[in-house]
PDB file with SEQRES, HELIX, SHEET and CRYST1 records, atoms N, CA, C and O in Angstrom:
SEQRES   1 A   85  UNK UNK UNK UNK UNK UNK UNK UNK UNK UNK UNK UNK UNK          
SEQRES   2 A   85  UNK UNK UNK UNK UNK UNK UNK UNK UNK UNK UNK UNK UNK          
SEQRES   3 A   85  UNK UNK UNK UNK UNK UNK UNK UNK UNK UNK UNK UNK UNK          
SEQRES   4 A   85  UNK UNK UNK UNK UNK UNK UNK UNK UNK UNK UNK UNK UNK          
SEQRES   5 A   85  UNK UNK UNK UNK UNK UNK UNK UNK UNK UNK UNK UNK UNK          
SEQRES   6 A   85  UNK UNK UNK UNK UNK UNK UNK UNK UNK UNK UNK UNK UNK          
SEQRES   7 A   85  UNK UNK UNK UNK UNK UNK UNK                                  
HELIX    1 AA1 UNK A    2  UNK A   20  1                                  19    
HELIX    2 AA2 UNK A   25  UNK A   34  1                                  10    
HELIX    3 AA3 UNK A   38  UNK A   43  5                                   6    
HELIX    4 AA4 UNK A   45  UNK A   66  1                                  22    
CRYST1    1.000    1.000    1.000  90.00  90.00  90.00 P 1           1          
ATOM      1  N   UNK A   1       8.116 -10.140  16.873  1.00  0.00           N  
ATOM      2  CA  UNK A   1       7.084  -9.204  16.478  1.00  0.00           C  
ATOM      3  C   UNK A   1       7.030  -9.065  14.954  1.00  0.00           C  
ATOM      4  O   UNK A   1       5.935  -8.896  14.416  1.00  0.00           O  
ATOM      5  N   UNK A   2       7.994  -9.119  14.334  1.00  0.00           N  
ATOM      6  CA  UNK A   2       8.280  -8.826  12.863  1.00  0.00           C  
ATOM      7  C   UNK A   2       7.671 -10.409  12.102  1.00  0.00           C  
ATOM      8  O   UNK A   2       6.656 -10.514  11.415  1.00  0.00           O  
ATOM      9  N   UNK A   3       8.242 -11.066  12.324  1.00  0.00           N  
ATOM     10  CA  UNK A   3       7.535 -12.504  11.849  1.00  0.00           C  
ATOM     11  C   UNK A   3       6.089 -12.732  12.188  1.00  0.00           C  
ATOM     12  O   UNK A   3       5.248 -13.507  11.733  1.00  0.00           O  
ATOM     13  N   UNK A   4       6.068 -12.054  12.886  1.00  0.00           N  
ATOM     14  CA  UNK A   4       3.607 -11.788  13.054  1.00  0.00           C  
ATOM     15  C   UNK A   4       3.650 -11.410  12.179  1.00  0.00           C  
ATOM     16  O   UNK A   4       3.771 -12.135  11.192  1.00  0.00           O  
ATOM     17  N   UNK A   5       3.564  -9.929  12.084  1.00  0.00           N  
ATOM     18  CA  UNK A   5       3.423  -9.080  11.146  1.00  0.00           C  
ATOM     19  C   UNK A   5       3.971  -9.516   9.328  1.00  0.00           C  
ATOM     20  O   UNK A   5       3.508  -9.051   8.287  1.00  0.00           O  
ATOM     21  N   UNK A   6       4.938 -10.411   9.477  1.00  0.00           N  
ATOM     22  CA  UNK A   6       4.920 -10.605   8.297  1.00  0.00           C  
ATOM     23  C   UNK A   6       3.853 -11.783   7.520  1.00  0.00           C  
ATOM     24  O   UNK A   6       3.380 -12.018   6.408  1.00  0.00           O  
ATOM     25  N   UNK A   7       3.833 -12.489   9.339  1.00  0.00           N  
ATOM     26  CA  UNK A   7       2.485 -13.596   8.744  1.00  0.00           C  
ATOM     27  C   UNK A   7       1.317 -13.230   8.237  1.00  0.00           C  
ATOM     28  O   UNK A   7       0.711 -13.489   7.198  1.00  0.00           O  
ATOM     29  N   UNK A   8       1.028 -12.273   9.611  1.00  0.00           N  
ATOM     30  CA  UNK A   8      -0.356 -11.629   8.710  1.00  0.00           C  
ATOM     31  C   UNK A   8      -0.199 -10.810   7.525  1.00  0.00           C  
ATOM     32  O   UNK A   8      -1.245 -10.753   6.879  1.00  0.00           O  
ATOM     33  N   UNK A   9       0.947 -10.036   6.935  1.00  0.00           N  
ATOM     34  CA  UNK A   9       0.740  -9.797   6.015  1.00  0.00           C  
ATOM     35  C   UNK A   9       0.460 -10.890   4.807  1.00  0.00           C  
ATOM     36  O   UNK A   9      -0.429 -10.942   3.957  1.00  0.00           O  
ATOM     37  N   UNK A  10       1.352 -11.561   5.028  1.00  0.00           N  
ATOM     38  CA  UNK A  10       1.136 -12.933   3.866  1.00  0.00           C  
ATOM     39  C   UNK A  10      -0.109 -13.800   3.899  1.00  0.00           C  
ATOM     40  O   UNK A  10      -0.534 -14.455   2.948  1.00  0.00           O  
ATOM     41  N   UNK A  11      -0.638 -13.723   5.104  1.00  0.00           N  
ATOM     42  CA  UNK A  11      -1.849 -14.470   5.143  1.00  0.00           C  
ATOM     43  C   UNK A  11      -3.197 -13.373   4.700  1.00  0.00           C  
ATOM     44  O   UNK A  11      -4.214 -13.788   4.144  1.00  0.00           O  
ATOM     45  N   UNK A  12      -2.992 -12.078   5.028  1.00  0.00           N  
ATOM     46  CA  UNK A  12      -3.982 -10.875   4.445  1.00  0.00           C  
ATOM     47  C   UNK A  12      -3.299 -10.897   2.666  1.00  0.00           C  
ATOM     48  O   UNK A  12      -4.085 -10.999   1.725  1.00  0.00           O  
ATOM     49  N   UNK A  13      -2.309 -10.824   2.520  1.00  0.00           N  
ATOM     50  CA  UNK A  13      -2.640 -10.709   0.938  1.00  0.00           C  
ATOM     51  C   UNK A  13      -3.263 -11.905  -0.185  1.00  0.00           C  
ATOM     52  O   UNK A  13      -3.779 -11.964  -1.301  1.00  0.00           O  
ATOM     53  N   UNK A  14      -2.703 -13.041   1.261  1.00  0.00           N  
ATOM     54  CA  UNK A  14      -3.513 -14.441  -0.057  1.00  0.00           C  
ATOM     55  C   UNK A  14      -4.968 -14.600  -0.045  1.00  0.00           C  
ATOM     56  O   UNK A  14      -5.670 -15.347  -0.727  1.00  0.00           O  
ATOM     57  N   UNK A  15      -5.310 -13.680   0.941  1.00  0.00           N  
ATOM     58  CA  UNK A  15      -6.811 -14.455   0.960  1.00  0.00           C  
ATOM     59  C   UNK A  15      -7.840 -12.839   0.391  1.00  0.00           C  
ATOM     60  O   UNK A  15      -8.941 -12.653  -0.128  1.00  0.00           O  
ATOM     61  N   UNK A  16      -6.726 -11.987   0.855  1.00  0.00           N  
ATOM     62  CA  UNK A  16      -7.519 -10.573  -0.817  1.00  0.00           C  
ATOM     63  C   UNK A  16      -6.993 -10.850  -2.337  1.00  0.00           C  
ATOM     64  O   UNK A  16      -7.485 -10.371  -3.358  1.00  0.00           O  
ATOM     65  N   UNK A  17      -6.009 -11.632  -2.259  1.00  0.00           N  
ATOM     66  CA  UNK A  17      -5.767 -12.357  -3.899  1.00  0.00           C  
ATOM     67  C   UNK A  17      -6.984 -13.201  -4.300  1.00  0.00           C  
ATOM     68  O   UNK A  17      -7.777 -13.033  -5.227  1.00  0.00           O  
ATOM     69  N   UNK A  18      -6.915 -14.281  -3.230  1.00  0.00           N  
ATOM     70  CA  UNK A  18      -8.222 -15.381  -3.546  1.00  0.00           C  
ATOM     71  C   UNK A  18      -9.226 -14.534  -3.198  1.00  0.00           C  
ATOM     72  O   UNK A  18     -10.001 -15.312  -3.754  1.00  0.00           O  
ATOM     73  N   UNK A  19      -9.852 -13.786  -2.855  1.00  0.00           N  
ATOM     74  CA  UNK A  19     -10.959 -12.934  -3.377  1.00  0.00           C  
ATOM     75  C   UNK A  19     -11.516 -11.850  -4.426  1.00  0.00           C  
ATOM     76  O   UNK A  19     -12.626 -11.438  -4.763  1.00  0.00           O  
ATOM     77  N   UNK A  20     -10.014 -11.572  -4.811  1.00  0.00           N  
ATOM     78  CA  UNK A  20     -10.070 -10.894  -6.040  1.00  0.00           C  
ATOM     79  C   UNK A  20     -10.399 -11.760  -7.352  1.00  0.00           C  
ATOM     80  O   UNK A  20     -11.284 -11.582  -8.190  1.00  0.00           O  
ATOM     81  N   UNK A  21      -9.336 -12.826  -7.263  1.00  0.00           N  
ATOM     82  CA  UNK A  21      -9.817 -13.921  -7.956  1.00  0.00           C  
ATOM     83  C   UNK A  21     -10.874 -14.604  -8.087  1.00  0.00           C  
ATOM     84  O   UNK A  21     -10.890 -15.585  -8.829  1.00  0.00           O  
ATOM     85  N   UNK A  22     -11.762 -14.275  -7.509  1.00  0.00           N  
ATOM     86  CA  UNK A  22     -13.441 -14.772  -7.378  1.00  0.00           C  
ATOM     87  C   UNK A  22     -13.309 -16.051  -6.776  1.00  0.00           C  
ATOM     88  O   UNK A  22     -14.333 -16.702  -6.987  1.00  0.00           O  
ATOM     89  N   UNK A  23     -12.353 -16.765  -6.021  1.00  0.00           N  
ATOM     90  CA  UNK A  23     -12.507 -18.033  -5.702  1.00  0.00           C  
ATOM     91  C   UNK A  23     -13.276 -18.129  -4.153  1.00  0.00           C  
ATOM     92  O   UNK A  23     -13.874 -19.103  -3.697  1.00  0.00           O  
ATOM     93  N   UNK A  24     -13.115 -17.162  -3.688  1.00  0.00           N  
ATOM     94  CA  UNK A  24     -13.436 -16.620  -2.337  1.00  0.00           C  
ATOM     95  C   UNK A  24     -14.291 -15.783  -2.236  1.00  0.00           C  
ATOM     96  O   UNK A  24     -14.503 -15.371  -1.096  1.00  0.00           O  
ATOM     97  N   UNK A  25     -15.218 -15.133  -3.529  1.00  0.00           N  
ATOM     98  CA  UNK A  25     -15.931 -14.198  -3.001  1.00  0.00           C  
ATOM     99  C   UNK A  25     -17.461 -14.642  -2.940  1.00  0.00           C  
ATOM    100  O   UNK A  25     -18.340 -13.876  -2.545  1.00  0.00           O  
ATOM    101  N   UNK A  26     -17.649 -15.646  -3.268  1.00  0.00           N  
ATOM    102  CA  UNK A  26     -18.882 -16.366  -2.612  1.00  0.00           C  
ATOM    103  C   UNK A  26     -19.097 -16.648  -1.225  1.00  0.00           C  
ATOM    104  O   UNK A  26     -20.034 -16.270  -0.522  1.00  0.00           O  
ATOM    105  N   UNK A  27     -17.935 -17.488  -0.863  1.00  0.00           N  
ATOM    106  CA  UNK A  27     -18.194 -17.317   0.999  1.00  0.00           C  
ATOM    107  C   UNK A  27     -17.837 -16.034   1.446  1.00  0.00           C  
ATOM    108  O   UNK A  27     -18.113 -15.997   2.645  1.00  0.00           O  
ATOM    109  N   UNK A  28     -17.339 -14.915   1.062  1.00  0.00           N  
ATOM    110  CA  UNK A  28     -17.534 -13.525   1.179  1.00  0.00           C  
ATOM    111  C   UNK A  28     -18.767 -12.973   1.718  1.00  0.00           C  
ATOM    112  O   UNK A  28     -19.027 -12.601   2.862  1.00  0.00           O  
ATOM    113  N   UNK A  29     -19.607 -12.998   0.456  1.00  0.00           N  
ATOM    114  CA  UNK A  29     -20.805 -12.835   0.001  1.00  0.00           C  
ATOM    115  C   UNK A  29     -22.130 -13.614   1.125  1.00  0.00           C  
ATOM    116  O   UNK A  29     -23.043 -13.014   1.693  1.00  0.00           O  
ATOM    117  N   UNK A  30     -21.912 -14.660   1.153  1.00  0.00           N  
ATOM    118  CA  UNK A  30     -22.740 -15.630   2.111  1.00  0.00           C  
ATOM    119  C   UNK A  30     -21.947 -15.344   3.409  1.00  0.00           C  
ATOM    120  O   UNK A  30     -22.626 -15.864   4.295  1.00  0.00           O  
ATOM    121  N   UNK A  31     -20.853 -14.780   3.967  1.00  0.00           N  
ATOM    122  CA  UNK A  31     -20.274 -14.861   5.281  1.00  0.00           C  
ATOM    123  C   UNK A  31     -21.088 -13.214   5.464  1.00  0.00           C  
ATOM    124  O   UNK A  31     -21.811 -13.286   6.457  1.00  0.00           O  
ATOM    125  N   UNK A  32     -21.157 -12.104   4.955  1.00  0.00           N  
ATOM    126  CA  UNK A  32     -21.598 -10.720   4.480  1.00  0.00           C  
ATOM    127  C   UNK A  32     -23.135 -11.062   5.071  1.00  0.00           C  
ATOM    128  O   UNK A  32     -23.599 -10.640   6.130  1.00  0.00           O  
ATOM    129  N   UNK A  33     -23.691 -11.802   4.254  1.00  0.00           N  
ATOM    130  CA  UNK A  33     -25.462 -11.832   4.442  1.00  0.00           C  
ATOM    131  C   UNK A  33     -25.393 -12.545   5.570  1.00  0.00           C  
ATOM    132  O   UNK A  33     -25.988 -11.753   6.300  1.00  0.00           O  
ATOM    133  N   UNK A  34     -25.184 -13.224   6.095  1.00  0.00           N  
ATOM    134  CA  UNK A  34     -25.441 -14.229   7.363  1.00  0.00           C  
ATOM    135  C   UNK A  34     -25.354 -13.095   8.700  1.00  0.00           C  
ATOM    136  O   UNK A  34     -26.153 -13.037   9.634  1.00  0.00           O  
ATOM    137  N   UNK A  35     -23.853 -12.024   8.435  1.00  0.00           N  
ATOM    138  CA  UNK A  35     -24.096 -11.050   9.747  1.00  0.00           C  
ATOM    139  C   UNK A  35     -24.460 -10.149   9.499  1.00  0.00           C  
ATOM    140  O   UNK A  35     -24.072  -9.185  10.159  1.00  0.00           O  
ATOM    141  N   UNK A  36     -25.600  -9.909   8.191  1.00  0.00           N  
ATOM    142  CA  UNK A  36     -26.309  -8.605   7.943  1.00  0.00           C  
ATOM    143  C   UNK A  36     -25.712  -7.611   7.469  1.00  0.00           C  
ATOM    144  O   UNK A  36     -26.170  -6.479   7.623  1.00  0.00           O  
ATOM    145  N   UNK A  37     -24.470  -7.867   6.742  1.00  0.00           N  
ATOM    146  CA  UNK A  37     -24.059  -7.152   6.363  1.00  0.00           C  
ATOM    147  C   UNK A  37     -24.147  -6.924   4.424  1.00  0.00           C  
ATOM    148  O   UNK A  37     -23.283  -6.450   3.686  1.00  0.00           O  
ATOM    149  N   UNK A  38     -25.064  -7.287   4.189  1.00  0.00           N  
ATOM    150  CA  UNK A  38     -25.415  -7.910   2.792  1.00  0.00           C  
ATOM    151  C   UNK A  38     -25.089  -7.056   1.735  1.00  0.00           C  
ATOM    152  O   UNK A  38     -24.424  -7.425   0.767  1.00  0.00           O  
ATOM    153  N   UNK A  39     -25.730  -5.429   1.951  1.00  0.00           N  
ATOM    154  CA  UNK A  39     -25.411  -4.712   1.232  1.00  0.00           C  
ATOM    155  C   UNK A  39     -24.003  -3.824   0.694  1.00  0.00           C  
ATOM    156  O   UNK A  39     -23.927  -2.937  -0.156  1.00  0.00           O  
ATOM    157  N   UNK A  40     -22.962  -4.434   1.537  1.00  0.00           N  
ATOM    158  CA  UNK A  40     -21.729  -4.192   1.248  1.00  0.00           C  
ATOM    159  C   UNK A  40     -21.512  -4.813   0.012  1.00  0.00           C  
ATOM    160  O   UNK A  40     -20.948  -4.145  -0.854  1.00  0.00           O  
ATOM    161  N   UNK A  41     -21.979  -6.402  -0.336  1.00  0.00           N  
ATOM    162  CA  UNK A  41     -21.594  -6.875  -1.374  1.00  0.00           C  
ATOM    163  C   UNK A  41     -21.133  -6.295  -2.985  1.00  0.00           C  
ATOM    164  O   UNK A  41     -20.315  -6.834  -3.730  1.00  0.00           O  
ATOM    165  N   UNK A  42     -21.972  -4.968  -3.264  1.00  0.00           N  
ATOM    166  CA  UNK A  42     -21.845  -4.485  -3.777  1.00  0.00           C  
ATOM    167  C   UNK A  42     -20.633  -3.804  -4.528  1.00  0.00           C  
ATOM    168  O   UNK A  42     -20.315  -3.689  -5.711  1.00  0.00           O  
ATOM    169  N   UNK A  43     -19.992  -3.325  -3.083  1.00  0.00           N  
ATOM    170  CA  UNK A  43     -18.621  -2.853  -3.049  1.00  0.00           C  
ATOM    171  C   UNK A  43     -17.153  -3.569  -2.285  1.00  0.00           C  
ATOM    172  O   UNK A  43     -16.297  -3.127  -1.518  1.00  0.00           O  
ATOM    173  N   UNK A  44     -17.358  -4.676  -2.843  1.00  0.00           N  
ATOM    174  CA  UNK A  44     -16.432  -5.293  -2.595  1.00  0.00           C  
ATOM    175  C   UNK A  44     -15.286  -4.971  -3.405  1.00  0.00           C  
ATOM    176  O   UNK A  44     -14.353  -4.829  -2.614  1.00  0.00           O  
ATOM    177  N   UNK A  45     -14.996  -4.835  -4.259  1.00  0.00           N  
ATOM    178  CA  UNK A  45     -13.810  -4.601  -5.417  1.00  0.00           C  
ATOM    179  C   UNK A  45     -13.638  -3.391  -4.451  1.00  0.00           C  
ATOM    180  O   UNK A  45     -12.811  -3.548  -3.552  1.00  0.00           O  
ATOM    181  N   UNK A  46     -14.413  -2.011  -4.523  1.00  0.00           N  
ATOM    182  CA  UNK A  46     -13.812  -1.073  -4.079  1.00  0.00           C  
ATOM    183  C   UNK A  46     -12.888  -1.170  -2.401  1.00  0.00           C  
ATOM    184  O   UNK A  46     -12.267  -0.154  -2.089  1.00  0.00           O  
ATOM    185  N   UNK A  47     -12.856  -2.132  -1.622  1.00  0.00           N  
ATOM    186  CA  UNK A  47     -12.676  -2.565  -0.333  1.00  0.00           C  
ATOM    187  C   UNK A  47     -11.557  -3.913  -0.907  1.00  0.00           C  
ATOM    188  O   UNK A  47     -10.447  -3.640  -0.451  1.00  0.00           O  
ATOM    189  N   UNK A  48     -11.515  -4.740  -1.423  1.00  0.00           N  
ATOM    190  CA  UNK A  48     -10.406  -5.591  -1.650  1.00  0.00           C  
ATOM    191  C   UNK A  48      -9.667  -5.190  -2.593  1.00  0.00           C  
ATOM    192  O   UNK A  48      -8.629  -5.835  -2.445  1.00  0.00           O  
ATOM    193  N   UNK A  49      -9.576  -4.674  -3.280  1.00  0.00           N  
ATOM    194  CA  UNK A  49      -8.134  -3.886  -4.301  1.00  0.00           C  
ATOM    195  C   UNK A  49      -7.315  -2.994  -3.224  1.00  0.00           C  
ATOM    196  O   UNK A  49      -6.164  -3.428  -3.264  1.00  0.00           O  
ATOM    197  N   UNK A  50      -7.381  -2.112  -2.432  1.00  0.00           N  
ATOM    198  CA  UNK A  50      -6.744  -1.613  -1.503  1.00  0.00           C  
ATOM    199  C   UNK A  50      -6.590  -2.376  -0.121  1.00  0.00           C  
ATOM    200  O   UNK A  50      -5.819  -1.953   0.740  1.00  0.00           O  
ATOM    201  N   UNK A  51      -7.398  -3.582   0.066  1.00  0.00           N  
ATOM    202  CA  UNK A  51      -6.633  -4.520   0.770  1.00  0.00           C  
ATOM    203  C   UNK A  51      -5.865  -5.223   0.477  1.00  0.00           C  
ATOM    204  O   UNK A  51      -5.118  -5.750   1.302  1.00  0.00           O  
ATOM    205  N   UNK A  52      -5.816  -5.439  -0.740  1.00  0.00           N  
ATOM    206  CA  UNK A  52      -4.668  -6.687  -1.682  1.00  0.00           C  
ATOM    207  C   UNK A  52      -3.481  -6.007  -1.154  1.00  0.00           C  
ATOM    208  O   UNK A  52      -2.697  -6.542  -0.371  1.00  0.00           O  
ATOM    209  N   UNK A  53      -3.331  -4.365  -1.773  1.00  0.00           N  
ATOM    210  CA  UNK A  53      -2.023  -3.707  -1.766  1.00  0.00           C  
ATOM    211  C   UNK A  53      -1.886  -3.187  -0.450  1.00  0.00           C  
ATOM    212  O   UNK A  53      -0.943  -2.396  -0.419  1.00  0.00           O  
ATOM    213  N   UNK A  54      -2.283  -3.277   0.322  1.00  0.00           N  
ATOM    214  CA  UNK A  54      -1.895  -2.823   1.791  1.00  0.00           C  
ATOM    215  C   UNK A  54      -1.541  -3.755   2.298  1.00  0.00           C  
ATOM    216  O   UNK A  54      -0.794  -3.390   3.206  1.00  0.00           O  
ATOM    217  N   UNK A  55      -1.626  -4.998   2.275  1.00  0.00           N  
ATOM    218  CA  UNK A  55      -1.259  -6.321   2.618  1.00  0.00           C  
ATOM    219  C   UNK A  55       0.017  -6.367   2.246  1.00  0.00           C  
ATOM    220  O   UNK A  55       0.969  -6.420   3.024  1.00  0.00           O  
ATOM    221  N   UNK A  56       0.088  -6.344   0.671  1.00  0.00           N  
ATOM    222  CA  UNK A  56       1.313  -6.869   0.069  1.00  0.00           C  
ATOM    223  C   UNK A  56       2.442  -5.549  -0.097  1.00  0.00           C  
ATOM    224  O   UNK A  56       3.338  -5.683  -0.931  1.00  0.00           O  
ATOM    225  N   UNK A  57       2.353  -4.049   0.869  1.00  0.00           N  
ATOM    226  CA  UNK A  57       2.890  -3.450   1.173  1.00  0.00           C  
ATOM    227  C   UNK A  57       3.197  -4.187   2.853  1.00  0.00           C  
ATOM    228  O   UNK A  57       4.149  -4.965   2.888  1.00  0.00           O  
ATOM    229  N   UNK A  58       2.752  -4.052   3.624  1.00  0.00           N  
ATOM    230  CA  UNK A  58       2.837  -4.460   4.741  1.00  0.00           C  
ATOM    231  C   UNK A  58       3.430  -5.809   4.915  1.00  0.00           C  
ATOM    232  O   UNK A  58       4.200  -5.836   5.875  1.00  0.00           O  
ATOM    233  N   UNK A  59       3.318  -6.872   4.322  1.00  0.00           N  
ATOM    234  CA  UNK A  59       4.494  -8.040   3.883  1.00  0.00           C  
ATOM    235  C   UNK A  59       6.183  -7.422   3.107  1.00  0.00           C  
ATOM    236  O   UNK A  59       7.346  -7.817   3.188  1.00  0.00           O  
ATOM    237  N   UNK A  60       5.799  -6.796   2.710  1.00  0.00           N  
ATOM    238  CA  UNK A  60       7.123  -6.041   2.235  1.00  0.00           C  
ATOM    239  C   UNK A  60       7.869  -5.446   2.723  1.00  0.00           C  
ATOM    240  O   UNK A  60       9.061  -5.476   2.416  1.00  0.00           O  
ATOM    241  N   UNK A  61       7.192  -4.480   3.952  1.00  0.00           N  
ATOM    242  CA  UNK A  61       8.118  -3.885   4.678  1.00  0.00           C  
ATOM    243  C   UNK A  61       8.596  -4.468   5.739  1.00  0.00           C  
ATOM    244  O   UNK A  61       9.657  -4.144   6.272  1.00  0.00           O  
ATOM    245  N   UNK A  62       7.707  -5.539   6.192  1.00  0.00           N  
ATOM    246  CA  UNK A  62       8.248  -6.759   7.379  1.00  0.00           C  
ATOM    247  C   UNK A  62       9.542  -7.998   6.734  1.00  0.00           C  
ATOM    248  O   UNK A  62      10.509  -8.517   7.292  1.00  0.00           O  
ATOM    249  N   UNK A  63       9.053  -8.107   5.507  1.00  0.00           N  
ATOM    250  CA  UNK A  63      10.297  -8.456   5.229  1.00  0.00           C  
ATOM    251  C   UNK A  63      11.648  -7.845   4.854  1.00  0.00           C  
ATOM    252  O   UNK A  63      12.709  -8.443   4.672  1.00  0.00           O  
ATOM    253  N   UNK A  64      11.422  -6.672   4.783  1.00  0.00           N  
ATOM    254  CA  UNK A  64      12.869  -5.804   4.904  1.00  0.00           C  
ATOM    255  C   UNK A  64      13.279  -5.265   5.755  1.00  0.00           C  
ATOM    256  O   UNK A  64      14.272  -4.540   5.818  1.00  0.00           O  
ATOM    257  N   UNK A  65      12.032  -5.770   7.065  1.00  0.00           N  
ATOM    258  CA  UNK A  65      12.895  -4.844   8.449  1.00  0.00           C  
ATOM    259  C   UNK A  65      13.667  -6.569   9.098  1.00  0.00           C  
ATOM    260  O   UNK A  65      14.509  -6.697   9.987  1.00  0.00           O  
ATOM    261  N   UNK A  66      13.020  -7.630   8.297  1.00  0.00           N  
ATOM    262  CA  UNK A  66      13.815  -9.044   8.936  1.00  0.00           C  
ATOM    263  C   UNK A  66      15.033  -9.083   8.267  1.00  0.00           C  
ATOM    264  O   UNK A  66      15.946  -9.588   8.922  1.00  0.00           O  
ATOM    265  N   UNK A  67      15.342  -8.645   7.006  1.00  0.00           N  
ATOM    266  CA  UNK A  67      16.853  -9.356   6.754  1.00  0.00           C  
ATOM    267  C   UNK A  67      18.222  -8.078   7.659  1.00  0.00           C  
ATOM    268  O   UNK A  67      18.434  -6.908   7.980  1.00  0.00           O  
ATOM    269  N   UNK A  68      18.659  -9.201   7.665  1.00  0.00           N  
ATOM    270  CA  UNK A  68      20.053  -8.443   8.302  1.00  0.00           C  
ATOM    271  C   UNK A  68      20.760  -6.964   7.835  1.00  0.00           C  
ATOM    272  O   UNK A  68      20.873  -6.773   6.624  1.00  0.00           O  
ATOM    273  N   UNK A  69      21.066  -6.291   8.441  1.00  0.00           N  
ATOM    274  CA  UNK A  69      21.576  -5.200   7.653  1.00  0.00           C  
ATOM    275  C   UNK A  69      23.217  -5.279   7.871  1.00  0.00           C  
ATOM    276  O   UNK A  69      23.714  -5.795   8.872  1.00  0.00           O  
ATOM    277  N   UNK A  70      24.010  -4.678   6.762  1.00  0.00           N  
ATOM    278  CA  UNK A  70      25.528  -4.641   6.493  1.00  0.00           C  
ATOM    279  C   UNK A  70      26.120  -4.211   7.553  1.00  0.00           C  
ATOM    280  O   UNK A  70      25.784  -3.067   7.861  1.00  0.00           O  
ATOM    281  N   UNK A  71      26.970  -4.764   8.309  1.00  0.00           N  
ATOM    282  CA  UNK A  71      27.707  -3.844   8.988  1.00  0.00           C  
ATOM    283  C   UNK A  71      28.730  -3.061   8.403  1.00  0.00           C  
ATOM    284  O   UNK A  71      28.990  -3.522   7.292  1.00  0.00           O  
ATOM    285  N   UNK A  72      29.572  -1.857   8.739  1.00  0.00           N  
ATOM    286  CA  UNK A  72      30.276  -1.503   8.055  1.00  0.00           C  
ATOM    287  C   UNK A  72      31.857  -1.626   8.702  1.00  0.00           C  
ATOM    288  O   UNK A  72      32.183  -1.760   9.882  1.00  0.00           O  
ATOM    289  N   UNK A  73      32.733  -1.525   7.449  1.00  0.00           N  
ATOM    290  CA  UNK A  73      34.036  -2.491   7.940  1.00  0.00           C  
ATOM    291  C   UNK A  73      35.191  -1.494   8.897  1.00  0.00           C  
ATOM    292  O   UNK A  73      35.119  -0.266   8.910  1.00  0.00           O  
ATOM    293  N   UNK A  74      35.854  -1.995   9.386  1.00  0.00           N  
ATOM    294  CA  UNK A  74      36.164  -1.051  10.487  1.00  0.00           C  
ATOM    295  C   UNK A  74      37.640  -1.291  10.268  1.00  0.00           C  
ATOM    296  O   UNK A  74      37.868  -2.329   9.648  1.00  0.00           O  
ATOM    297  N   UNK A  75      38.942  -0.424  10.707  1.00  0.00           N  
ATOM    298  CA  UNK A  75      39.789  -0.374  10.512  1.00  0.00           C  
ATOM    299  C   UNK A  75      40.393  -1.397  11.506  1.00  0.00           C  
ATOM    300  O   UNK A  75      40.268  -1.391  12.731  1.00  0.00           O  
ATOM    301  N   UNK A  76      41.128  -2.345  10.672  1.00  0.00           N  
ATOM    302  CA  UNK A  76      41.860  -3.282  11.809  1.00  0.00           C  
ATOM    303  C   UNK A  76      43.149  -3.400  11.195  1.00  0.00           C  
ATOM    304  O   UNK A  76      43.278  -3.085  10.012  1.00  0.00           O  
ATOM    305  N   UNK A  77      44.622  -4.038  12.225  1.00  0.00           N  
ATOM    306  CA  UNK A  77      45.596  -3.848  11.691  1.00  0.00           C  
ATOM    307  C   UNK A  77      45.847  -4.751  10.880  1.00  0.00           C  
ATOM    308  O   UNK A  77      46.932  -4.515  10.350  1.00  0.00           O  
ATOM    309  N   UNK A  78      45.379  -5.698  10.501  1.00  0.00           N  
ATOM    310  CA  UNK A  78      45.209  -6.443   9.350  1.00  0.00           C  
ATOM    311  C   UNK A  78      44.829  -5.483   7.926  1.00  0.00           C  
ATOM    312  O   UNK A  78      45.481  -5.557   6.884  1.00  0.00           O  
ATOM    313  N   UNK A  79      44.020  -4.872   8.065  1.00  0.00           N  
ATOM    314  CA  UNK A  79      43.377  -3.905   7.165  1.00  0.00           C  
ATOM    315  C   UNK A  79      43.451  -2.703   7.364  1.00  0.00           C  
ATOM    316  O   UNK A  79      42.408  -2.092   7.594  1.00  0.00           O  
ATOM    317  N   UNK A  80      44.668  -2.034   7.335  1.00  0.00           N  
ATOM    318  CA  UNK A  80      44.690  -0.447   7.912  1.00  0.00           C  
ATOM    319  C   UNK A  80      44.151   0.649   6.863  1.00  0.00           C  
ATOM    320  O   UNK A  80      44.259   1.833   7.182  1.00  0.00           O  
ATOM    321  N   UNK A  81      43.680   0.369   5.850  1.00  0.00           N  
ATOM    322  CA  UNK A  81      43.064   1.466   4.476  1.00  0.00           C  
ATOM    323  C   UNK A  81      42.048   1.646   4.980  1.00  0.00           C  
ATOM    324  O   UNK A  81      42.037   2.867   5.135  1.00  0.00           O  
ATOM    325  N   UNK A  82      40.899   1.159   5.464  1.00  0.00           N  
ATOM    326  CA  UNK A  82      39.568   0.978   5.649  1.00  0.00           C  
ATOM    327  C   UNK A  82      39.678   1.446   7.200  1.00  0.00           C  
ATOM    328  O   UNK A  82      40.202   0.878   8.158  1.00  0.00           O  
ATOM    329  N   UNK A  83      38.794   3.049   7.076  1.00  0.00           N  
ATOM    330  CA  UNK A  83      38.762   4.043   8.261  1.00  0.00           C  
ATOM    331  C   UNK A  83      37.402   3.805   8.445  1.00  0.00           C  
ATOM    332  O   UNK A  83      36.600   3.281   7.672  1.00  0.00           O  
ATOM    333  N   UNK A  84      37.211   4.340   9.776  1.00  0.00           N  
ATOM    334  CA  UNK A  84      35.819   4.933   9.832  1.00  0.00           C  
ATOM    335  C   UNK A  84      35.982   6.415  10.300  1.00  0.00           C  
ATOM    336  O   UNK A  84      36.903   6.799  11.020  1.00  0.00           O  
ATOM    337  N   UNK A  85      34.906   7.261   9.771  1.00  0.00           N  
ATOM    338  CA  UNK A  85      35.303   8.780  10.262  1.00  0.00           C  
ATOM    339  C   UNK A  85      34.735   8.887  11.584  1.00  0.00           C  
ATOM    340  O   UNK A  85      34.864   9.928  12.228  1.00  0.00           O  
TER     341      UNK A  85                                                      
END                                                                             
């Protein structure tokens, strides 16, 4: 479940990067008018700047719920200093 979520995040922030970047916002623009949605064009910046960062929040937190977390060290008789309370 976590590796979806991190795909789509990575795949939602590259393609609101490449639209921020203007490389993408022509087929935007022509994908917009084709389903009538034309007059959004306008406000695109206001709609992809908070998709960029919701993306690249949402990639962020999927990748910190994937790495491993520390276990903590437990008293063994090899190691009798190290308690747990």
């Amino acid at each position: 479940m976590m590796k979806g979520l991190l795909s789509f995040g990575v795949v939602g922030t590259v393609v609101a990067a490449l639209c921020c970047a203007g490389i993408m916002t022509p087929l935007l623009v022509g994908l917009l008018t084709v389903v009538g949605l034309g007059a959004l064009t306008a406000h695109l910046d206001a709609v992809l700047l908070p998709a960029l960062i919701g993306f690249a929040v949402l990639s962020f937190c999927a990748y910190r719920r994937l790495q491993p977390r520390p276990t903590p060290e437990r008293a063994t008789p090899a190691n009798p200093e190290r308690s747990t309370p």
